[in-house]
VEXZAKE-951023 format. One record per residue (C-alpha): residue number from 1; residue in three letters; x, y, z. Coordinates in nm, 4 decimals. Example, Ala and Ser with C-alpha at 12.3 -4.5 7.8 and 13.67 -1.06 7.14 Angstrom:
ATOM num residu       px       py       pz
ATOM   1    Ala   1.2300  -0.4500   0.7800
ATOM   2    Ser   1.3670  -0.1060   0.7140
***
This chain:
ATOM num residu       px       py       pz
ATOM   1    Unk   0.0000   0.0000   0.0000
ATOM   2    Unk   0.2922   0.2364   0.1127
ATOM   3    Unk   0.4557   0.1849  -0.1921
ATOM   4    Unk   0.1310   0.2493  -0.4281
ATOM   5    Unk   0.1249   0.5699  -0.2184
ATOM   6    Unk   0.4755   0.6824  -0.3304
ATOM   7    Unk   0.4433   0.6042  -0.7035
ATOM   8    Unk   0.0746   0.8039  -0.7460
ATOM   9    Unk   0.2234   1.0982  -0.5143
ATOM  10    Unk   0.5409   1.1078  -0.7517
ATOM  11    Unk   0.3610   1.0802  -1.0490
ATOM  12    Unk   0.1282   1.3593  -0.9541
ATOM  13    Unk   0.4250   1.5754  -0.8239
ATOM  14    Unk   0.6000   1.5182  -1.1600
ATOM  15    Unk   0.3231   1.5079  -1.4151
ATOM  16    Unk   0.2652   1.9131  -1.2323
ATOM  17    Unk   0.6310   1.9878  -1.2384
ATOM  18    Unk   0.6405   1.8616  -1.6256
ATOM  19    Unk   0.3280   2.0445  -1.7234
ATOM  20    Unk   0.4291   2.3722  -1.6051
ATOM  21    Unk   0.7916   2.3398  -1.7325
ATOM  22    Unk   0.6545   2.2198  -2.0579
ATOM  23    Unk   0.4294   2.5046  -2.0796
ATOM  24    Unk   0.6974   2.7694  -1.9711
ATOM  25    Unk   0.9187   2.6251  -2.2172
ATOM  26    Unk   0.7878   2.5053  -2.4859
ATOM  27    Unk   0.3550   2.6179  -2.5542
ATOM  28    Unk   0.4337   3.0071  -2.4242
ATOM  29    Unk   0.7741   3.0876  -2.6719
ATOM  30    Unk   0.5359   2.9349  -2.9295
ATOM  31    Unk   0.2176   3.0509  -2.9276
ATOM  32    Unk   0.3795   3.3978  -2.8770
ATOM  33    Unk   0.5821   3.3284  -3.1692
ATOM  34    Unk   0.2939   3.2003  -3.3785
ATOM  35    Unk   0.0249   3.4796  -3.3102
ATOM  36    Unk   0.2867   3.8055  -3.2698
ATOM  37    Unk   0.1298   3.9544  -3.5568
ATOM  38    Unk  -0.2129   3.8787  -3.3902
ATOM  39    Unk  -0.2776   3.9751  -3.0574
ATOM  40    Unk  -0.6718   3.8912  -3.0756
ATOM  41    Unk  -0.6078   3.5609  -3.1682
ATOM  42    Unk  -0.2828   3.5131  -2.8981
ATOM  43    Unk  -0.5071   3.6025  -2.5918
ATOM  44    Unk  -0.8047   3.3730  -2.7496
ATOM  45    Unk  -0.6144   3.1093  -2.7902
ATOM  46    Unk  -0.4095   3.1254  -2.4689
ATOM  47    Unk  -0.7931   3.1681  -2.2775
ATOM  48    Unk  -0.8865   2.8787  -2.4541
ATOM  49    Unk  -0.5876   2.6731  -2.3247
ATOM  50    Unk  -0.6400   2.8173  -1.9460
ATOM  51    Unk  -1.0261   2.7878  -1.9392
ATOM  52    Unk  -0.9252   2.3922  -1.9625
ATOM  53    Unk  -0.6758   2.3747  -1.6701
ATOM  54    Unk  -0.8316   2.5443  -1.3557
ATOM  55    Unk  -1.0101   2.2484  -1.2676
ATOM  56    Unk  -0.7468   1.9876  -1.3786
ATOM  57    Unk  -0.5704   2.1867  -1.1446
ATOM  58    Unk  -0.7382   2.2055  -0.8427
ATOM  59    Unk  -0.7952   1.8236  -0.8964
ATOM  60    Unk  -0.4273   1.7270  -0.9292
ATOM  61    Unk  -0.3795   1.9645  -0.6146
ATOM  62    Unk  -0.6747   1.7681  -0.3944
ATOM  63    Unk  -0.5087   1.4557  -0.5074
ATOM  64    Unk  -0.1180   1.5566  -0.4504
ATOM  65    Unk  -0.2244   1.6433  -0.1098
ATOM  66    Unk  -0.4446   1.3683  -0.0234
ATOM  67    Unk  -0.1907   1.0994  -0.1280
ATOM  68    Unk   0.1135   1.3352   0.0500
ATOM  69    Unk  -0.0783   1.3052   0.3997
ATOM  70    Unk  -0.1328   0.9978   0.3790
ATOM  71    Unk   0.2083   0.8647   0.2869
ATOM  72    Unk   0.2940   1.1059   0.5788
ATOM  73    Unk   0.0608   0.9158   0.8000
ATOM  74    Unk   0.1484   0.5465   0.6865
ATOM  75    Unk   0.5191   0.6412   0.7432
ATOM  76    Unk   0.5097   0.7251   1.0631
ATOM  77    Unk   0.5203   1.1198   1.0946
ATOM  78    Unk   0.8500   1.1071   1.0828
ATOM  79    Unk   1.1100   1.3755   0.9387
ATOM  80    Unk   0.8386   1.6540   1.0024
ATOM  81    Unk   1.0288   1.9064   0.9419
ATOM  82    Unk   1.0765   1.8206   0.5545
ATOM  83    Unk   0.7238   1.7522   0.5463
ATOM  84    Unk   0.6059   2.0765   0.6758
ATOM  85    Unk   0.8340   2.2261   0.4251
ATOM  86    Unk   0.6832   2.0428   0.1346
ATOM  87    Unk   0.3907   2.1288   0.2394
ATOM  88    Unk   0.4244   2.4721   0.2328
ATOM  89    Unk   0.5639   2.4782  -0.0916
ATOM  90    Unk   0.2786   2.3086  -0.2182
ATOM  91    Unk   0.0696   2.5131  -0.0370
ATOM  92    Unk   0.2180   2.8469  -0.1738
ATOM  93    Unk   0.1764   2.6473  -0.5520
ATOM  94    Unk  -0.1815   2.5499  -0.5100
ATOM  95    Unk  -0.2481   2.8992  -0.3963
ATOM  96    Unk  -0.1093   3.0767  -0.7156
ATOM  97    Unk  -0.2865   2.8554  -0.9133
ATOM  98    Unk  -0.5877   2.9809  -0.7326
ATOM  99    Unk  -0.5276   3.3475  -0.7722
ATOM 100    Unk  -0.4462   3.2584  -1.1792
ATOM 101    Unk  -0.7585   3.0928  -1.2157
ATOM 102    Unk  -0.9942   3.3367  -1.0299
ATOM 103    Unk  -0.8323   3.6737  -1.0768
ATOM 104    Unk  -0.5629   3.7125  -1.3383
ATOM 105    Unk  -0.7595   3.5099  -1.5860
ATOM 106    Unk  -1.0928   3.6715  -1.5515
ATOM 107    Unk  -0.8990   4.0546  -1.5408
ATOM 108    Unk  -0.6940   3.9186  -1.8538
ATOM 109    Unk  -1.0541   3.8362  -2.0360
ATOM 110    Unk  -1.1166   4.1658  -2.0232
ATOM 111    Unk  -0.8353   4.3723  -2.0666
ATOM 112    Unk  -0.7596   4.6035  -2.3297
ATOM 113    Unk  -0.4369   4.5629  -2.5918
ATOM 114    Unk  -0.2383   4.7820  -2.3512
ATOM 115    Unk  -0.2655   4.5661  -2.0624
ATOM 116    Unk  -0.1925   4.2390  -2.2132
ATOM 117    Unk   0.2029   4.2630  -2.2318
ATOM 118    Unk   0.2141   4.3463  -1.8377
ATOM 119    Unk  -0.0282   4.0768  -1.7777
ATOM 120    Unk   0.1722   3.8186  -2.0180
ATOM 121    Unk   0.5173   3.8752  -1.7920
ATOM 122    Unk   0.2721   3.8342  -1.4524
ATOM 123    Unk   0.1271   3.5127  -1.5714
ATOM 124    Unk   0.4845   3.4204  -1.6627
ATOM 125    Unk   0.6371   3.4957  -1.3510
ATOM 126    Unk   0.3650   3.3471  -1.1567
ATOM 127    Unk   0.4379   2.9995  -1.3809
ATOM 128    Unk   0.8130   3.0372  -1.3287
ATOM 129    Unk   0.6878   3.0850  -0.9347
ATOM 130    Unk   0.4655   2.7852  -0.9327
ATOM 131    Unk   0.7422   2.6136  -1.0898
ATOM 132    Unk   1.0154   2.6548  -0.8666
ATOM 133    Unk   0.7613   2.5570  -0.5653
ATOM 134    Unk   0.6596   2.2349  -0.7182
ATOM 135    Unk   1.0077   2.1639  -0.8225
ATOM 136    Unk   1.1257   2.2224  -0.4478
ATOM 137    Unk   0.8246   2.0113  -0.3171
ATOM 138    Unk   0.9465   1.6617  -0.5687
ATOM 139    Unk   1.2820   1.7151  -0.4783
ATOM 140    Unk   1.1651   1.7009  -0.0967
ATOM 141    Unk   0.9612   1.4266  -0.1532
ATOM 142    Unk   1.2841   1.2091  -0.3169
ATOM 143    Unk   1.4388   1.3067  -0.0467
ATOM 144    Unk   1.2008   1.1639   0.1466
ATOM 145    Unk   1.2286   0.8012  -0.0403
ATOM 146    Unk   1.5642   0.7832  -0.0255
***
Protein backbone atom coordinates (compact mmCIF):
# COMPACT_ATOMS: atom_id res chain seq x y z
CA UNK A 1 0.00 0.00 0.00
CA UNK A 2 2.92 2.36 1.13
CA UNK A 3 4.56 1.85 -1.92
CA UNK A 4 1.31 2.49 -4.28
CA UNK A 5 1.25 5.70 -2.18
CA UNK A 6 4.76 6.82 -3.30
CA UNK A 7 4.43 6.04 -7.04
CA UNK A 8 0.75 8.04 -7.46
CA UNK A 9 2.23 10.98 -5.14
CA UNK A 10 5.41 11.08 -7.52
CA UNK A 11 3.61 10.80 -10.49
CA UNK A 12 1.28 13.59 -9.54
CA UNK A 13 4.25 15.75 -8.24
CA UNK A 14 6.00 15.18 -11.60
CA UNK A 15 3.23 15.08 -14.15
CA UNK A 16 2.65 19.13 -12.32
CA UNK A 17 6.31 19.88 -12.38
CA UNK A 18 6.41 18.62 -16.26
CA UNK A 19 3.28 20.44 -17.23
CA UNK A 20 4.29 23.72 -16.05
CA UNK A 21 7.92 23.40 -17.33
CA UNK A 22 6.55 22.20 -20.58
CA UNK A 23 4.29 25.05 -20.80
CA UNK A 24 6.97 27.69 -19.71
CA UNK A 25 9.19 26.25 -22.17
CA UNK A 26 7.88 25.05 -24.86
CA UNK A 27 3.55 26.18 -25.54
CA UNK A 28 4.34 30.07 -24.24
CA UNK A 29 7.74 30.88 -26.72
CA UNK A 30 5.36 29.35 -29.30
CA UNK A 31 2.18 30.51 -29.28
CA UNK A 32 3.79 33.98 -28.77
CA UNK A 33 5.82 33.28 -31.69
CA UNK A 34 2.94 32.00 -33.79
CA UNK A 35 0.25 34.80 -33.10
CA UNK A 36 2.87 38.06 -32.70
CA UNK A 37 1.30 39.54 -35.57
CA UNK A 38 -2.13 38.79 -33.90
CA UNK A 39 -2.78 39.75 -30.57
CA UNK A 40 -6.72 38.91 -30.76
CA UNK A 41 -6.08 35.61 -31.68
CA UNK A 42 -2.83 35.13 -28.98
CA UNK A 43 -5.07 36.02 -25.92
CA UNK A 44 -8.05 33.73 -27.50
CA UNK A 45 -6.14 31.09 -27.90
CA UNK A 46 -4.10 31.25 -24.69
CA UNK A 47 -7.93 31.68 -22.77
CA UNK A 48 -8.87 28.79 -24.54
CA UNK A 49 -5.88 26.73 -23.25
CA UNK A 50 -6.40 28.17 -19.46
CA UNK A 51 -10.26 27.88 -19.39
CA UNK A 52 -9.25 23.92 -19.62
CA UNK A 53 -6.76 23.75 -16.70
CA UNK A 54 -8.32 25.44 -13.56
CA UNK A 55 -10.10 22.48 -12.68
CA UNK A 56 -7.47 19.88 -13.79
CA UNK A 57 -5.70 21.87 -11.45
CA UNK A 58 -7.38 22.05 -8.43
CA UNK A 59 -7.95 18.24 -8.96
CA UNK A 60 -4.27 17.27 -9.29
CA UNK A 61 -3.80 19.65 -6.15
CA UNK A 62 -6.75 17.68 -3.94
CA UNK A 63 -5.09 14.56 -5.07
CA UNK A 64 -1.18 15.57 -4.50
CA UNK A 65 -2.24 16.43 -1.10
CA UNK A 66 -4.45 13.68 -0.23
CA UNK A 67 -1.91 10.99 -1.28
CA UNK A 68 1.14 13.35 0.50
CA UNK A 69 -0.78 13.05 4.00
CA UNK A 70 -1.33 9.98 3.79
CA UNK A 71 2.08 8.65 2.87
CA UNK A 72 2.94 11.06 5.79
CA UNK A 73 0.61 9.16 8.00
CA UNK A 74 1.48 5.46 6.86
CA UNK A 75 5.19 6.41 7.43
CA UNK A 76 5.10 7.25 10.63
CA UNK A 77 5.20 11.20 10.95
CA UNK A 78 8.50 11.07 10.83
CA UNK A 79 11.10 13.76 9.39
CA UNK A 80 8.39 16.54 10.02
CA UNK A 81 10.29 19.06 9.42
CA UNK A 82 10.76 18.21 5.54
CA UNK A 83 7.24 17.52 5.46
CA UNK A 84 6.06 20.76 6.76
CA UNK A 85 8.34 22.26 4.25
CA UNK A 86 6.83 20.43 1.35
CA UNK A 87 3.91 21.29 2.39
CA UNK A 88 4.24 24.72 2.33
CA UNK A 89 5.64 24.78 -0.92
CA UNK A 90 2.79 23.09 -2.18
CA UNK A 91 0.70 25.13 -0.37
CA UNK A 92 2.18 28.47 -1.74
CA UNK A 93 1.76 26.47 -5.52
CA UNK A 94 -1.81 25.50 -5.10
CA UNK A 95 -2.48 28.99 -3.96
CA UNK A 96 -1.09 30.77 -7.16
CA UNK A 97 -2.86 28.55 -9.13
CA UNK A 98 -5.88 29.81 -7.33
CA UNK A 99 -5.28 33.47 -7.72
CA UNK A 100 -4.46 32.58 -11.79
CA UNK A 101 -7.58 30.93 -12.16
CA UNK A 102 -9.94 33.37 -10.30
CA UNK A 103 -8.32 36.74 -10.77
CA UNK A 104 -5.63 37.12 -13.38
CA UNK A 105 -7.59 35.10 -15.86
CA UNK A 106 -10.93 36.71 -15.51
CA UNK A 107 -8.99 40.55 -15.41
CA UNK A 108 -6.94 39.19 -18.54
CA UNK A 109 -10.54 38.36 -20.36
CA UNK A 110 -11.17 41.66 -20.23
CA UNK A 111 -8.35 43.72 -20.67
CA UNK A 112 -7.60 46.03 -23.30
CA UNK A 113 -4.37 45.63 -25.92
CA UNK A 114 -2.38 47.82 -23.51
CA UNK A 115 -2.66 45.66 -20.62
CA UNK A 116 -1.93 42.39 -22.13
CA UNK A 117 2.03 42.63 -22.32
CA UNK A 118 2.14 43.46 -18.38
CA UNK A 119 -0.28 40.77 -17.78
CA UNK A 120 1.72 38.19 -20.18
CA UNK A 121 5.17 38.75 -17.92
CA UNK A 122 2.72 38.34 -14.52
CA UNK A 123 1.27 35.13 -15.71
CA UNK A 124 4.84 34.20 -16.63
CA UNK A 125 6.37 34.96 -13.51
CA UNK A 126 3.65 33.47 -11.57
CA UNK A 127 4.38 29.99 -13.81
CA UNK A 128 8.13 30.37 -13.29
CA UNK A 129 6.88 30.85 -9.35
CA UNK A 130 4.66 27.85 -9.33
CA UNK A 131 7.42 26.14 -10.90
CA UNK A 132 10.15 26.55 -8.67
CA UNK A 133 7.61 25.57 -5.65
CA UNK A 134 6.60 22.35 -7.18
CA UNK A 135 10.08 21.64 -8.23
CA UNK A 136 11.26 22.22 -4.48
CA UNK A 137 8.25 20.11 -3.17
CA UNK A 138 9.46 16.62 -5.69
CA UNK A 139 12.82 17.15 -4.78
CA UNK A 140 11.65 17.01 -0.97
CA UNK A 141 9.61 14.27 -1.53
CA UNK A 142 12.84 12.09 -3.17
CA UNK A 143 14.39 13.07 -0.47
CA UNK A 144 12.01 11.64 1.47
CA UNK A 145 12.29 8.01 -0.40
CA UNK A 146 15.64 7.83 -0.26
Amino acid sequence: MTTALYVAHGLLGAIWLGAMAYSLTVVQPKVGRYFAAYDDGQEAFLALIASATGGRSSGLVVTLAGTGLALWWATGWHDVAVHVVKAIALLGAAAIVWYVSWRHWPRRVFAVGSERPTLRRQLRLLAATITGLVGVAFVLGLALVG
